[in-house]
C-alpha positions as CSV (number, residue, x, y, z in Angstrom):
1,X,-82.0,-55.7,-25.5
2,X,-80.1,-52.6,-25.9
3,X,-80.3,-50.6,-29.0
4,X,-77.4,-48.9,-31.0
5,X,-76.0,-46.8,-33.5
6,X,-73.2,-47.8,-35.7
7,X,-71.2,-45.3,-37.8
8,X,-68.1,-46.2,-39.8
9,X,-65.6,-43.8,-40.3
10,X,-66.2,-42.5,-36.9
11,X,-62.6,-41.2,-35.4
12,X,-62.7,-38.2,-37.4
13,X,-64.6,-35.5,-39.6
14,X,-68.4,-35.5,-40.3
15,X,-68.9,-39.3,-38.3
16,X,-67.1,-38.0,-35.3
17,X,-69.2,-34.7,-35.0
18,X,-72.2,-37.5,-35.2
19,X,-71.4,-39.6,-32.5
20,X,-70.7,-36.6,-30.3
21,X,-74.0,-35.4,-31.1
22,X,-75.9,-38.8,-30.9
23,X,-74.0,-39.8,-27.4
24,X,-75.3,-36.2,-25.8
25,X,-79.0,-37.6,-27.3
26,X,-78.2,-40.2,-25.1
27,X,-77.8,-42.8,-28.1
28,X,-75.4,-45.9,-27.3
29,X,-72.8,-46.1,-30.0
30,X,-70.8,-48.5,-32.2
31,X,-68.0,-47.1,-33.8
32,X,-65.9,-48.4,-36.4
33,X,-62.6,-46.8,-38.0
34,X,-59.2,-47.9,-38.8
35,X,-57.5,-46.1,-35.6
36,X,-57.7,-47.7,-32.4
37,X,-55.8,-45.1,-30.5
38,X,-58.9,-42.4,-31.8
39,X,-61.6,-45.0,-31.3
40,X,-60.4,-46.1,-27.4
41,X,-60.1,-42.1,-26.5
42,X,-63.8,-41.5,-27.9
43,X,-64.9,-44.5,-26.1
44,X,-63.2,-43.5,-22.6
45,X,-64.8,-39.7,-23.6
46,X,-67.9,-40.1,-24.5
47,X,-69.4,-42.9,-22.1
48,X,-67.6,-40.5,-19.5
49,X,-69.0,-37.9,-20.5
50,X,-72.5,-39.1,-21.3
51,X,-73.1,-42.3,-19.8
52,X,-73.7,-44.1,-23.0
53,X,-72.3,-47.4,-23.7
54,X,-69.9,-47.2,-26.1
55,X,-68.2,-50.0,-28.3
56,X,-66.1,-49.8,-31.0
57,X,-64.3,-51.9,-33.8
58,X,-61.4,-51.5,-35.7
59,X,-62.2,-52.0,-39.5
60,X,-60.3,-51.3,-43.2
61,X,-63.7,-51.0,-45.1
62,X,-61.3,-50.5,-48.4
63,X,-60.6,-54.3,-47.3
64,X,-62.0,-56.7,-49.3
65,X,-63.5,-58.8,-46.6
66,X,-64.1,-56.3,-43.8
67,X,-67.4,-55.5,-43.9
68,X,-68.6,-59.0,-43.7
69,X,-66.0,-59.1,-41.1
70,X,-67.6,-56.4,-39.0
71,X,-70.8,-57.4,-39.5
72,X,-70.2,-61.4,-37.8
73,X,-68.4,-59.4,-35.1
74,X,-71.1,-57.2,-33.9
75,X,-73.1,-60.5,-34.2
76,X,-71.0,-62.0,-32.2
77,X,-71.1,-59.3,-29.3
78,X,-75.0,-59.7,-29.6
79,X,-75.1,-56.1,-30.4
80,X,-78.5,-54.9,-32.1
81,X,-78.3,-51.8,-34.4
82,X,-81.3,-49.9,-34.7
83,X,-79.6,-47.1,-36.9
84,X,-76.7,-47.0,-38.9
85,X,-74.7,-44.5,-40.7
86,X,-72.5,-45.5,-43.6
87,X,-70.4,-42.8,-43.0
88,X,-66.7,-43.8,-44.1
89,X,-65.3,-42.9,-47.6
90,X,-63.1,-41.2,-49.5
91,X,-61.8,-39.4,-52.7
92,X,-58.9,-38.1,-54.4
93,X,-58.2,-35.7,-57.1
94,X,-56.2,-35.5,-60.2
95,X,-55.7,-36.0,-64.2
96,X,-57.8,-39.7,-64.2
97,X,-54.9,-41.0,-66.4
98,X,-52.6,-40.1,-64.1
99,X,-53.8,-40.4,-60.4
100,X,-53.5,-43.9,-59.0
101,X,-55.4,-47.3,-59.8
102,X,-54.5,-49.0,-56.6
103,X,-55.8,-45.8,-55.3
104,X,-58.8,-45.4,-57.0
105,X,-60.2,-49.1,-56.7
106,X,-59.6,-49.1,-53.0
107,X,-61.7,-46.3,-53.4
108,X,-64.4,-48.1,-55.2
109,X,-64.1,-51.2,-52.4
110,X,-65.1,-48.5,-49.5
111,X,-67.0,-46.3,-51.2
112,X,-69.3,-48.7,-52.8
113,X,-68.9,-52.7,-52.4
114,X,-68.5,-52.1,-48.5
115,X,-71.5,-50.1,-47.9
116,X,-73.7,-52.3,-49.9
117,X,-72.4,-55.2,-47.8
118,X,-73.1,-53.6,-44.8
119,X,-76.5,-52.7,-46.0
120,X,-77.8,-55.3,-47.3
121,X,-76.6,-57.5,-43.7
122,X,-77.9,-55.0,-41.5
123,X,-80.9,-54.2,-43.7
124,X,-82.1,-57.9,-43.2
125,X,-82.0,-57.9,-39.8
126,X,-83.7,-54.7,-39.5
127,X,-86.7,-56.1,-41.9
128,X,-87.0,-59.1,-39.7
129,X,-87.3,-56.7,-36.8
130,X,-89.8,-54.1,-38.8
131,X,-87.2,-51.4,-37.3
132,X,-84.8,-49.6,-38.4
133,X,-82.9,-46.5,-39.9
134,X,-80.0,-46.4,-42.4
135,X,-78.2,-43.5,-43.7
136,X,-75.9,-43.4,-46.3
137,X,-73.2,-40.5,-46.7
138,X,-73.1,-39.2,-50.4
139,X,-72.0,-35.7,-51.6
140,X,-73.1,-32.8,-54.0
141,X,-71.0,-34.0,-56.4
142,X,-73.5,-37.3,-56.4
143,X,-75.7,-34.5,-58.6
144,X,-73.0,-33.3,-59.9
145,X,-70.0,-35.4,-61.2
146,X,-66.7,-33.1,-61.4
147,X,-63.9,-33.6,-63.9
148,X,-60.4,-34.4,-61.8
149,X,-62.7,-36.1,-59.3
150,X,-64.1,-38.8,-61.5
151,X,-64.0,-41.9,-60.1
152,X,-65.5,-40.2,-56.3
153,X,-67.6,-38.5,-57.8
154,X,-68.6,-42.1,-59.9
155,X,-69.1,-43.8,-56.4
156,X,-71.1,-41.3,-55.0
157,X,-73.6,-41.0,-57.9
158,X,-74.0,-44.5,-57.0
159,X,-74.9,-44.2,-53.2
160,X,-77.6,-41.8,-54.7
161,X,-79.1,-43.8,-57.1
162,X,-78.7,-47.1,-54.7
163,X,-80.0,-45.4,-51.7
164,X,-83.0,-44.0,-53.2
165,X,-83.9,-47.1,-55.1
166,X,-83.1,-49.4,-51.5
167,X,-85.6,-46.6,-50.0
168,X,-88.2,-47.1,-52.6
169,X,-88.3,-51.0,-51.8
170,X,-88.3,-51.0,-48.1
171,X,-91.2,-48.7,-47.8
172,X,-93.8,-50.3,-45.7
173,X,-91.4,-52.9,-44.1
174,X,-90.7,-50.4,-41.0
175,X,-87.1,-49.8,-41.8
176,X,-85.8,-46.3,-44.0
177,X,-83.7,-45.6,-46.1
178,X,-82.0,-41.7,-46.2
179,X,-79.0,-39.8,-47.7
180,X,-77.0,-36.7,-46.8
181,X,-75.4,-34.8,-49.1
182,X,-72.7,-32.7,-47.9
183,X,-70.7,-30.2,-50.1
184,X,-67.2,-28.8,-49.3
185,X,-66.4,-29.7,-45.5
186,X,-63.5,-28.8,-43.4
187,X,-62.4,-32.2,-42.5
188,X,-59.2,-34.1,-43.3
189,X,-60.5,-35.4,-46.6
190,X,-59.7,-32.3,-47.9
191,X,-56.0,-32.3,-49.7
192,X,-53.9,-29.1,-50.4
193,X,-54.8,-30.0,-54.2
194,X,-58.2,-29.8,-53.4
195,X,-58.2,-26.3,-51.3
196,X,-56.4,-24.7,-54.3
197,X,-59.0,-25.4,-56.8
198,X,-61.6,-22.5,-57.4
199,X,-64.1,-25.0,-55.7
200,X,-62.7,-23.5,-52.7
201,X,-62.9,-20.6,-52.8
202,X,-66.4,-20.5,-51.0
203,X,-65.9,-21.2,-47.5
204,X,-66.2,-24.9,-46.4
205,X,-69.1,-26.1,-43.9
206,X,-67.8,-27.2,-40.7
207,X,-68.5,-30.7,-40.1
208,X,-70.3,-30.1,-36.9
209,X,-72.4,-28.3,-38.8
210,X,-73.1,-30.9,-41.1
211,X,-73.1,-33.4,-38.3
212,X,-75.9,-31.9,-36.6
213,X,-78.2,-31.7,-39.9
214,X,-77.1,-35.7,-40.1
215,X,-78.5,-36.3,-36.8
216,X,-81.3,-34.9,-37.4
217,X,-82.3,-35.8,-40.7
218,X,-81.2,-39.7,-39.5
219,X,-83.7,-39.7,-36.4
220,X,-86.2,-38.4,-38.7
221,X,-86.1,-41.0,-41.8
222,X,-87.2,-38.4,-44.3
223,X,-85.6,-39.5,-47.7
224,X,-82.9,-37.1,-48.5
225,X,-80.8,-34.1,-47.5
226,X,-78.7,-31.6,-49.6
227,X,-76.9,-29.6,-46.7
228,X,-76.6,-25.7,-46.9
229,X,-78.6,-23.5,-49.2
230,X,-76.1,-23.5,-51.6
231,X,-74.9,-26.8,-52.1
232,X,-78.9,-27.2,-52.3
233,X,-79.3,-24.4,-55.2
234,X,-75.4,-26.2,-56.6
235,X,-77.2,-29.9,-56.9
236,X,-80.2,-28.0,-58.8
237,X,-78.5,-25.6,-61.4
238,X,-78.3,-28.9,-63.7
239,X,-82.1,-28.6,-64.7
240,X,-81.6,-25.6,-66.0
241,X,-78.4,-25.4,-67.8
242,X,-77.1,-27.6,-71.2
243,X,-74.9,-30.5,-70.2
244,X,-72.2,-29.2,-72.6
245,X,-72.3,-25.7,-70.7
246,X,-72.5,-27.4,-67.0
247,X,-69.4,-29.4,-67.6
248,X,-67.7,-26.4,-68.4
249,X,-68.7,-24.9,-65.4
250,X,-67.7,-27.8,-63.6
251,X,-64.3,-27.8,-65.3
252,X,-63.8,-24.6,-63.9
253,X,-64.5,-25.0,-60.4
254,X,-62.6,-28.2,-60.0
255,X,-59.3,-26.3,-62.1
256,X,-56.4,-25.2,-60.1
257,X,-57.5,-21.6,-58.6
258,X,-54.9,-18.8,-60.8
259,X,-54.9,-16.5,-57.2
């Protein structure tokens, strides 16, 4: 039976870069977004261009039911994953009191509810197998929660703490459990609020960049992955700096730039 890899949030961004990168390692692909237009062109593209079969599902993940949706229709298609990335997500930025609830608990629905469904359902299948790789897509502010971003950086702080603890219990059972953690990436995510805070002034990654470091650290099941040197030396500086003075440097980054 043919082996795949699914990645959510796949039409665009970091998840895009990675399916580009694991069709030309001559992976077979499942890939799941909300745009059909984007997923059909990548599918024409990439088997094309690779000779990899290529499937793909169109998904809401900030939907309620979709993930267990998706899941029972990649049962239904008899499709077995052997990796997959929990790549789709997003975030928004603002006063907390002021930015949008709707907003911010579809957030929480994709961010968090819809990758532990799909965990936990393709987890089971993979410890019945004694095979398989997950990898879930966090972010430096998972170490390091930024006023104006609060309830993103909320839901990644969980895929940290849930990934590593998922991790801990599957060891032994032949499946892992791994995390990337990119920092500021030039992908549409980004909102002109965002670029004009002075967290941008440092030049974003690109996210093939950052794709190509998820490849790799997927394939190789090691635990977790901070990308860049210094989003790496960013994720440690709270070990050595008061709380009281690191949310006031984290205040300041995430203000509105004055240049």
């Amino acid at each position: 039976m043919k082996e795949y890899v699914l990645i959510t949030g796949a039409s665009s961004g970091i998840g895009y870069e990675m399916a580009c990168q694991l069709a030309e390692k001559a992976y077979n692909l499942i890939l799941v977004a909300r745009t059909e237009s984007r997923l059909q062109q990548m599918q024409r593209d990439l088997s094309n261009k690779y000779g990899v079969l290529v499937h793909y599902f169109i998904a809401d993940l900030s939907d309620v039911n979709a993930a267990k949706n998706l899941y029972e229709r990649v049962k239904t298609e008899n499709l077995l994953v052997s990796h997959f990335v929990n790549n789709a997500g997003t975030g928004n930025y603002g006063q907390f009191t002021e930015t949008s609830l709707e907003e911010e608990l579809n957030m929480i629905q994709l961010n968090i509810s819809s990758l532990v469904t799909l965990t936990k359902l393709f987890a089971q299948d993979m410890v019945s197998r004694k095979s398989g790789r997950i990898m879930n897509i966090g972010s430096v502010l998972s170490f390091l929660p930024f006023p104006y971003y609060t309830v993103y950086s909320a839901t990644k702080a969980f895929v940290m703490a849930f990934s590593e603890t998922l991790a801990a219990e599957l060891e032994g059972t032949g499946v892992t459990v791994n995390s990337l953690y990119p920092g500021t990436t030039d992908t549409g995510f980004t909102t002109e609020e965002m670029k004009a805070t002075n967290l941008y002034k440092s030049k974003p990654m690109h996210p093939e960049v950052v794709a190509e470091l998820g490849v790799r650290h997927l394939l190789s099941g090691k635990s977790k992955k901070v990308t860049g040197f210094q989003n790496w030396l960013n994720s440690n500086i709270p070990r050595f700096v008061t709380d009281k003075m690191m949310m006031k440097i984290k205040k300041n980054l995430a203000g509105q730039s004055k240049s």
